[in-house]
MITI-499849 format. One record per residue (C-alpha): residue number from 0; residue in three letters; x, y, z. Coordinates in pm, 1 decimal. Last residue first. Example, Ala and Ser with C-alpha at 12.3 -4.5 7.8 and 13.67 -1.06 7.14 Angstrom:
<sites>
1 / SER / 1367.0 / -106.0 / 714.0
0 / ALA / 1230.0 / -450.0 / 780.0
</sites>
This chain:
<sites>
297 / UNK / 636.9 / -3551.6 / -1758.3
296 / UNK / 621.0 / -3718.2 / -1376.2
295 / UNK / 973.4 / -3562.6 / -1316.6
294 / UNK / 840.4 / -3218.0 / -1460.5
293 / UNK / 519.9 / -3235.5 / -1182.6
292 / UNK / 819.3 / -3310.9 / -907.8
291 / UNK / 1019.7 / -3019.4 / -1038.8
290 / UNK / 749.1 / -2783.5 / -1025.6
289 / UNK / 635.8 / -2884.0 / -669.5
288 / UNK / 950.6 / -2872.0 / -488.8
287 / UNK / 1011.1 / -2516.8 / -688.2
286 / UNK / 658.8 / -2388.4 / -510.1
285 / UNK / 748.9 / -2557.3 / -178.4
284 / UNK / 1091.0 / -2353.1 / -177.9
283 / UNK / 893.0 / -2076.2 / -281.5
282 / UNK / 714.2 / -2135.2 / 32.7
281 / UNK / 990.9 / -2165.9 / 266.6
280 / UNK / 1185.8 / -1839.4 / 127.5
279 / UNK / 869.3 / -1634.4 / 232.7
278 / UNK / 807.5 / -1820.1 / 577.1
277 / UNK / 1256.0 / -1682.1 / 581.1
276 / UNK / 1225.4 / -1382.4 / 495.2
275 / UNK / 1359.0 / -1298.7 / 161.9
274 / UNK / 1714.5 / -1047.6 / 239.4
273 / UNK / 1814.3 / -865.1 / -21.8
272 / UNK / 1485.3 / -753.6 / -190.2
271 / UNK / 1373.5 / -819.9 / -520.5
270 / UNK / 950.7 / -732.7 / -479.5
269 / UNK / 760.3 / -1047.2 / -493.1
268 / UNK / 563.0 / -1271.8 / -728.6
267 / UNK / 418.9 / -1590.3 / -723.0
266 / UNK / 317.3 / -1728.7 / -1071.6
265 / UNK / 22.3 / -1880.6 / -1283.5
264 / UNK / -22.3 / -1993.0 / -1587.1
263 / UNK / 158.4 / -1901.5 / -1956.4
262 / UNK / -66.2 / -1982.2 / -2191.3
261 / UNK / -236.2 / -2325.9 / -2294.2
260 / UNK / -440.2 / -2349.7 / -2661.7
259 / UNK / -796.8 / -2271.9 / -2683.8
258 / UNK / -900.0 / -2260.6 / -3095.3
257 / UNK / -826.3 / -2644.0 / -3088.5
256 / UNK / -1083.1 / -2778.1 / -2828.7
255 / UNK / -1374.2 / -2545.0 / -2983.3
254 / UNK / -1606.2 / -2739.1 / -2738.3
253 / UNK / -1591.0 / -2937.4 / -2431.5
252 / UNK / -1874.9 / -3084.3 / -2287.5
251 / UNK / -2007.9 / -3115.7 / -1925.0
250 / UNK / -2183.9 / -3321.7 / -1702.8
249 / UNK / -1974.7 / -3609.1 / -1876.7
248 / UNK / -1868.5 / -3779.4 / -1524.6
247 / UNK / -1477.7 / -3640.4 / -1669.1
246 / UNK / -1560.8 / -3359.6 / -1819.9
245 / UNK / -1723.8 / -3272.5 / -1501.5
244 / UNK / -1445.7 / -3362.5 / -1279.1
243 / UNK / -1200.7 / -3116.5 / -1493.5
242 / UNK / -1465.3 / -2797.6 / -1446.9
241 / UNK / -1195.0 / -2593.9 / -1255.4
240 / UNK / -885.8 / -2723.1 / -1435.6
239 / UNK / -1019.5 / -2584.6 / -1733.3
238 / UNK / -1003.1 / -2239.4 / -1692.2
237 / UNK / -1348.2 / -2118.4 / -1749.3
236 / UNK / -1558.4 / -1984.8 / -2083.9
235 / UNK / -1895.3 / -2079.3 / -2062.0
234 / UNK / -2156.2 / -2185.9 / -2260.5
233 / UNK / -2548.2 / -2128.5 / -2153.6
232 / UNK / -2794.0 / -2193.7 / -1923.7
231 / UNK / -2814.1 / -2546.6 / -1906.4
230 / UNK / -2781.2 / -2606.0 / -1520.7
229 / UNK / -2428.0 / -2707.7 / -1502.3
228 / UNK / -2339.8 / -2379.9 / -1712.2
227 / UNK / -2500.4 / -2211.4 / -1481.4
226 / UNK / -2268.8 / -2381.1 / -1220.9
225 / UNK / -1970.0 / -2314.3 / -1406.0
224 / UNK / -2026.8 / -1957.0 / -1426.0
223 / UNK / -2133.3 / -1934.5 / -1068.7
222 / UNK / -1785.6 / -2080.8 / -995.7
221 / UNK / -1605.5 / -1850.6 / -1266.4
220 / UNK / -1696.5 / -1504.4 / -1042.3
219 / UNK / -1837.9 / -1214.4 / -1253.4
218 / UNK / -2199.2 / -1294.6 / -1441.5
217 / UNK / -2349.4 / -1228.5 / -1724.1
216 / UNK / -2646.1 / -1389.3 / -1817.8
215 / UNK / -2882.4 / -1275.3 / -2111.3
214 / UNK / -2604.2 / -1380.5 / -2411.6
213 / UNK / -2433.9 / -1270.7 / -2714.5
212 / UNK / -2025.2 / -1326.1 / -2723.8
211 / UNK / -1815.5 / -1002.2 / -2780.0
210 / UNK / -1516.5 / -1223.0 / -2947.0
209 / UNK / -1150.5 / -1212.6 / -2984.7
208 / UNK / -933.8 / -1340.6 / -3252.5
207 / UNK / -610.1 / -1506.7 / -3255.5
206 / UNK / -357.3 / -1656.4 / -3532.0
205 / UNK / -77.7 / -1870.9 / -3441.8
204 / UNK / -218.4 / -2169.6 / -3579.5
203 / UNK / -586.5 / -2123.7 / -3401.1
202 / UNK / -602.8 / -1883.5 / -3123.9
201 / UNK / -921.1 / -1799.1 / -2899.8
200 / UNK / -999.5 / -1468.9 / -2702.6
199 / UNK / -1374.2 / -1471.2 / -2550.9
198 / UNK / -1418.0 / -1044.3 / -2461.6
197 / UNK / -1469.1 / -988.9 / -2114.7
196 / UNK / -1675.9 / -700.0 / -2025.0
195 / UNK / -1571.6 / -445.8 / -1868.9
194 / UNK / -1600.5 / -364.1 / -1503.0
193 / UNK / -1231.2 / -331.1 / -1394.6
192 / UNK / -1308.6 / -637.4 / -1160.6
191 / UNK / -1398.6 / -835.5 / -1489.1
190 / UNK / -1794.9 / -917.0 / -1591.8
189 / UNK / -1767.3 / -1221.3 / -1754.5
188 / UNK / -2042.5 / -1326.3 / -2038.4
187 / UNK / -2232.9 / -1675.9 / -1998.3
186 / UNK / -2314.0 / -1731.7 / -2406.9
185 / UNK / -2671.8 / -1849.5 / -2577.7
184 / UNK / -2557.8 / -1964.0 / -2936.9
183 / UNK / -2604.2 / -1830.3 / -3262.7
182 / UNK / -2326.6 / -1557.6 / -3241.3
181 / UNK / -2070.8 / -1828.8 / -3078.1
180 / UNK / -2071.5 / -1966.7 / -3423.7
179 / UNK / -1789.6 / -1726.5 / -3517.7
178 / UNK / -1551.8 / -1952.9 / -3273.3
177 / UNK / -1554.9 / -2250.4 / -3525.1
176 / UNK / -1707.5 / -2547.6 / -3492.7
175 / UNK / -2009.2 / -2464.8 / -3212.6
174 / UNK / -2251.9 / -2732.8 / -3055.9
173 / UNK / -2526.8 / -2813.3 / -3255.9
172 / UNK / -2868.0 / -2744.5 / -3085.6
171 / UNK / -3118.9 / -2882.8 / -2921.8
170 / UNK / -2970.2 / -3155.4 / -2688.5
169 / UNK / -2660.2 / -2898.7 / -2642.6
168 / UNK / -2770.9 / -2725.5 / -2324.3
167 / UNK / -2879.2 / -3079.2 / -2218.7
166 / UNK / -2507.9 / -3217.6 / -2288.2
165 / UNK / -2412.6 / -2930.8 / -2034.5
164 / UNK / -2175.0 / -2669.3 / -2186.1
163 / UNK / -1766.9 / -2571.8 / -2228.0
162 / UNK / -1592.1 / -2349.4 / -2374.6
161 / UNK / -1199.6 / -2366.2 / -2252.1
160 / UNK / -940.1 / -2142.3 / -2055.2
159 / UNK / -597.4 / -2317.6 / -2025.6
158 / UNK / -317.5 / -2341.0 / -1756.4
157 / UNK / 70.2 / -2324.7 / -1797.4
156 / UNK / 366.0 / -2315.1 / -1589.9
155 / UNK / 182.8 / -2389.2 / -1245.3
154 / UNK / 391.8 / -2186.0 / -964.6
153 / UNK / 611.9 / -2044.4 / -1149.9
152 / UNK / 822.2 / -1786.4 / -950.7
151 / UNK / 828.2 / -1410.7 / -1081.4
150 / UNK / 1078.5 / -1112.3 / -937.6
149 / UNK / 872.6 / -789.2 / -955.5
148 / UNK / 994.3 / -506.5 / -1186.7
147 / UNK / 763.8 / -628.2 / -1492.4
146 / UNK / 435.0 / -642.2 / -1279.8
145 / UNK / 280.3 / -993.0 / -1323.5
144 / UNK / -30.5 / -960.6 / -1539.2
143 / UNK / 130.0 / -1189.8 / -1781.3
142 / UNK / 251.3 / -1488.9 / -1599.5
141 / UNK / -104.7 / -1531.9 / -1403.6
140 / UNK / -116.0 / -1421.7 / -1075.2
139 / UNK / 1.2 / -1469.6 / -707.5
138 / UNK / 127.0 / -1161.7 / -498.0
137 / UNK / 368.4 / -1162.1 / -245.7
136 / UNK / 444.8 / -1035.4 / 123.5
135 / UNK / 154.6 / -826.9 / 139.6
134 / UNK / 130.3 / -537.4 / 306.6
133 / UNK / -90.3 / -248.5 / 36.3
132 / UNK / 231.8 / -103.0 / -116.5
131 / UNK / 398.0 / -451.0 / -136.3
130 / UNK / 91.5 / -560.6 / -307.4
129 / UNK / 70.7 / -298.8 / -551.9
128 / UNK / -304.4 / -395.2 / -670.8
127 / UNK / -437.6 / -591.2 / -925.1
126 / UNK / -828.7 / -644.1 / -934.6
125 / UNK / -1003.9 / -928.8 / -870.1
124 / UNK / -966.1 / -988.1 / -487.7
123 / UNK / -842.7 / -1252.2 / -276.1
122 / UNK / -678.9 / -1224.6 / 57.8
121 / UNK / -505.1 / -1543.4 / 204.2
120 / UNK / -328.7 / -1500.9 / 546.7
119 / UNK / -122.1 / -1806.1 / 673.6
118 / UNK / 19.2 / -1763.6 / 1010.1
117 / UNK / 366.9 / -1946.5 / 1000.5
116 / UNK / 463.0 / -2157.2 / 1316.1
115 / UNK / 242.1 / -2464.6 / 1147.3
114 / UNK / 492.0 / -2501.1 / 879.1
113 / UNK / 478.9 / -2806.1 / 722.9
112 / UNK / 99.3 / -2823.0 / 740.7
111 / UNK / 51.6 / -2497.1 / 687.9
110 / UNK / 232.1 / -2518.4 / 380.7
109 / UNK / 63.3 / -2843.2 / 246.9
108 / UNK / -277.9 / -2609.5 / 313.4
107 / UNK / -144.1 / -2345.5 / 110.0
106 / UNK / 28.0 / -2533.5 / -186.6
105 / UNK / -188.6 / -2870.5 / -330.0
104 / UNK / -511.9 / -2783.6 / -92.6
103 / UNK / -567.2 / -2416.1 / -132.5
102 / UNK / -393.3 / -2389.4 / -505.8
101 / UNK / -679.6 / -2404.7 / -774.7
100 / UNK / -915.0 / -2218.6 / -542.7
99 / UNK / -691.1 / -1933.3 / -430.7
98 / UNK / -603.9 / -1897.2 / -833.3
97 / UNK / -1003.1 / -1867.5 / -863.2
96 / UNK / -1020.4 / -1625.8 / -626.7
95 / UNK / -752.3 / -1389.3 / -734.4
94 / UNK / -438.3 / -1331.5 / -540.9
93 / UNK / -300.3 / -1155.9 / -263.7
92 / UNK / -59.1 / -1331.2 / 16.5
91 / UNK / 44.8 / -1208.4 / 351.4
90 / UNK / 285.4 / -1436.9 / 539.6
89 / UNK / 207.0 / -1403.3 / 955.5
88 / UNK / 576.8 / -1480.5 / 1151.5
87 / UNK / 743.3 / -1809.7 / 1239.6
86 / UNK / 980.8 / -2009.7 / 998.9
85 / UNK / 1114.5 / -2325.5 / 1146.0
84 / UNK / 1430.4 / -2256.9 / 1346.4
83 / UNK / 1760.9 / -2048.6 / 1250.1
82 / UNK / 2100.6 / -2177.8 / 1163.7
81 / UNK / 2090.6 / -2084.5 / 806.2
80 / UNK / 1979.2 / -1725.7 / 910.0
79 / UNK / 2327.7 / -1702.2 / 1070.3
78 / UNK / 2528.6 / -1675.3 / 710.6
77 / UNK / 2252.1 / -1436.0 / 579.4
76 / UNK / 2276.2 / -1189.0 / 818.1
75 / UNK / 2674.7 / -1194.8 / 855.7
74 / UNK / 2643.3 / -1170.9 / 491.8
73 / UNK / 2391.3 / -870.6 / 507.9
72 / UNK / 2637.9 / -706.8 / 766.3
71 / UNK / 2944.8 / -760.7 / 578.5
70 / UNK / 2743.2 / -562.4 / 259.3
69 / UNK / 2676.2 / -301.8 / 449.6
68 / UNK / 2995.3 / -211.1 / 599.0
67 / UNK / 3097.9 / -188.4 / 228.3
66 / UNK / 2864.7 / 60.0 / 144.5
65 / UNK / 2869.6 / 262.3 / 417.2
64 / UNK / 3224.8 / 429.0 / 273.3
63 / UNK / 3163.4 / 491.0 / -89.2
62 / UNK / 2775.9 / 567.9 / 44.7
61 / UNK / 2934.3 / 866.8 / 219.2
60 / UNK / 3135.9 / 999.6 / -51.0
59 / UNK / 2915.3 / 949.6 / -265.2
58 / UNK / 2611.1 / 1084.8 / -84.9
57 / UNK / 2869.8 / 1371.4 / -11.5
56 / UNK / 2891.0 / 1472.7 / -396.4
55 / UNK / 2537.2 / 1487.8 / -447.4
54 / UNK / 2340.2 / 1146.2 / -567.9
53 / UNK / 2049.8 / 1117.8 / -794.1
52 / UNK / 1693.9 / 1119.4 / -830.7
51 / UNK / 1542.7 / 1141.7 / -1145.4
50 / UNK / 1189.2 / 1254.0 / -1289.8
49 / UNK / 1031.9 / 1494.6 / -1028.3
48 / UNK / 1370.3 / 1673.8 / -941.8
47 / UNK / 1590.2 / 1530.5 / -655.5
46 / UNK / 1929.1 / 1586.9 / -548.0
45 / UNK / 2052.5 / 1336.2 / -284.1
44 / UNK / 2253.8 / 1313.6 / -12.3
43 / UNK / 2178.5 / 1626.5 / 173.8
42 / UNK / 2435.9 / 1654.4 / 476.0
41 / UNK / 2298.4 / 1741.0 / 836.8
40 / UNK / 2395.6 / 1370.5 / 977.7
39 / UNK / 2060.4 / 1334.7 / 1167.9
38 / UNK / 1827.0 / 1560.3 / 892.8
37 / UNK / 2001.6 / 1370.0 / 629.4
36 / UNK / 1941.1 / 1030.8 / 762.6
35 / UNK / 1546.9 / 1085.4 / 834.3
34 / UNK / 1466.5 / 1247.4 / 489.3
33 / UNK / 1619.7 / 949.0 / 369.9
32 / UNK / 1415.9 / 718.1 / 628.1
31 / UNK / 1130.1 / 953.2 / 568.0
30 / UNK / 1139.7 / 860.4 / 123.4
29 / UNK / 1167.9 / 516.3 / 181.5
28 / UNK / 866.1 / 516.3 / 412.0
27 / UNK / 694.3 / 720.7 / 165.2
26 / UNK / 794.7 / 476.2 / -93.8
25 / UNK / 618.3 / 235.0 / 97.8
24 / UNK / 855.1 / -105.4 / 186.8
23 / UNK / 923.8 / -426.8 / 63.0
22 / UNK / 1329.6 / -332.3 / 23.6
21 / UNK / 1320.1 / -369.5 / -354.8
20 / UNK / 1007.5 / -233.9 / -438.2
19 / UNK / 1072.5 / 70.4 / -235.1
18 / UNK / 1406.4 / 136.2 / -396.2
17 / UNK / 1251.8 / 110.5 / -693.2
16 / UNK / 977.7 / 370.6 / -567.0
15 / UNK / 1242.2 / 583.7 / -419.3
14 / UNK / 1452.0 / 615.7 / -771.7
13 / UNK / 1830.0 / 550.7 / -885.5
12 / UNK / 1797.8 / 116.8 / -772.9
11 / UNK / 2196.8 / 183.8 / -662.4
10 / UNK / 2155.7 / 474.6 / -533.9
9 / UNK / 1779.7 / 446.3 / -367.3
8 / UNK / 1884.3 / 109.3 / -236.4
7 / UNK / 2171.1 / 256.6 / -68.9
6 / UNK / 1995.9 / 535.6 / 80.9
5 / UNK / 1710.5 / 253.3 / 154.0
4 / UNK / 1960.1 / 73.7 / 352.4
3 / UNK / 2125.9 / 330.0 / 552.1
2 / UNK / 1841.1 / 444.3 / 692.9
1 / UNK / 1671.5 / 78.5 / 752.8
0 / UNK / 1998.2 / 43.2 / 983.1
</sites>
């Protein structure tokens, strides 16, 4: 069967690693299953060069008359997964650590809860990687550093990055107007997981501008950011949910309010494949649930 369907993914996708995407599989495993199906029915099926892939004239012929037999076996498939049980299985999800933070207790813990037959496996890491290529059932980032071919659910629609610094940071010192004042102030840089360093963006009436900010500390997880920033060392640039209660008990200011507007936040995203499994299908389920319930509230 997983012949059949990568050939037909393959043909209608016109390239293994599509195909790959599509069917949550390596495009070496796509690649054997073809290899596979040829050897067994002793007819190539494809012609392949290093930039296309396309069917012969019996790989039309033959897919002409799979194809259909296909398609009544993924709607047999899909008609008797609506009588099946609570989703059971281990879901395999990669994301950043701060995104892991943000959503442990309002998404993955309320999805263990409802679905205690699913094994829950959270791996963070800084740096994008293929998750399909690497196991994972889904990835979770922010809107823009999801992978064009992958099929994106919001999970929070927007989230904001903000300057922010202990009133006894700022007991000495004004705090900053504009974002060019950063260069007389003591900064917490980011170190990112491809080893530069982050560069402060801010946007004021459509216009943006980016900023090398000075500073002795640098540092590359936001949670030690915050907390030096707790302690007086410096300003820091987090996302604001993650210093909210500190605003709020005034352990920490906010500065240059209007030069850090929202973006796009963050999503879950998967490879388009036929059939979702169903602890897959239960969680974006939850996702949507939560989405419409924070648009009902306004």
């Amino acid at each position: 069967m997983i012949e059949l369907e990568a050939a037909a993914a393959v043909a209608r996708t016109g390239g293994f690693r599509s195909a790959a995407r599509e069917l949550g599989l390596t495009s070496s495993a796509v690649s054997h299953a073809i290899a596979g199906l040829e050897g067994r029915i002793g007819v190539r099926l494809f012609n392949r060069t290093t930039r296309s892939v396309a069917l012969t004239a019996a790989g039309e012929q033959f897919l002409a008359q799979v194809m259909p037999a296909l398609a009544s076996i993924d709607a047999a498939v899909e008609a008797a997964s609506e009588y099946g049980g609570a989703p059971t299985g281990t879901l395999r999800l990669n994301t950043s650590l701060g995104a892991a933070r943000m959503l442990l207790v309002p998404l993955f813990l309320e999805y263990g809860r409802r679905y205690p037959g699913v094994e829950l496996e959270i791996v963070t890491e800084g740096a994008l990687i293929d998750v399909i290529g690497q196991g994972f059932d889904a990835g979770i980032r922010i809107a823009e550093a999801v992978p064009p071919d992958m099929i994106a659910i919001p999970i929070i629609p927007v989230i904001r990055s903000i300057v922010v610094g202990s009133p006894a940071y700022f007991a000495d010192r004004p705090p900053p107007v504009v974002p060019a004042d950063l260069a007389r102030h003591r900064c917490i840089r980011a170190r990112m997981a491809s080893g530069r360093l982050y560069r402060w963006e801010f946007e004021l009436h459509g216009e943006g501008t980016s900023i090398d900010v000075p500073g002795i500390l640098t540092l590359d997880e936001s949670g030690l950011m915050v907390d030096a920033a707790l302690a007086g060392a410096g300003l820091a640039f987090v996302s604001e949910s993650s210093v909210a209660g500190h605003l709020r008990d005034g352990r920490l200011l906010k500065v240059l309010d209007d030069w850090t507007p929202a973006y796009p936040g963050l999503c879950l995203y998967f490879a388009s494949r036929k059939h979702i499994p169903a602890r897959l299908r239960a969680l974006i389920d939850l996702i949507r649930e939560g989405t419409q319930e924070s648009a009902a509230r306004g």
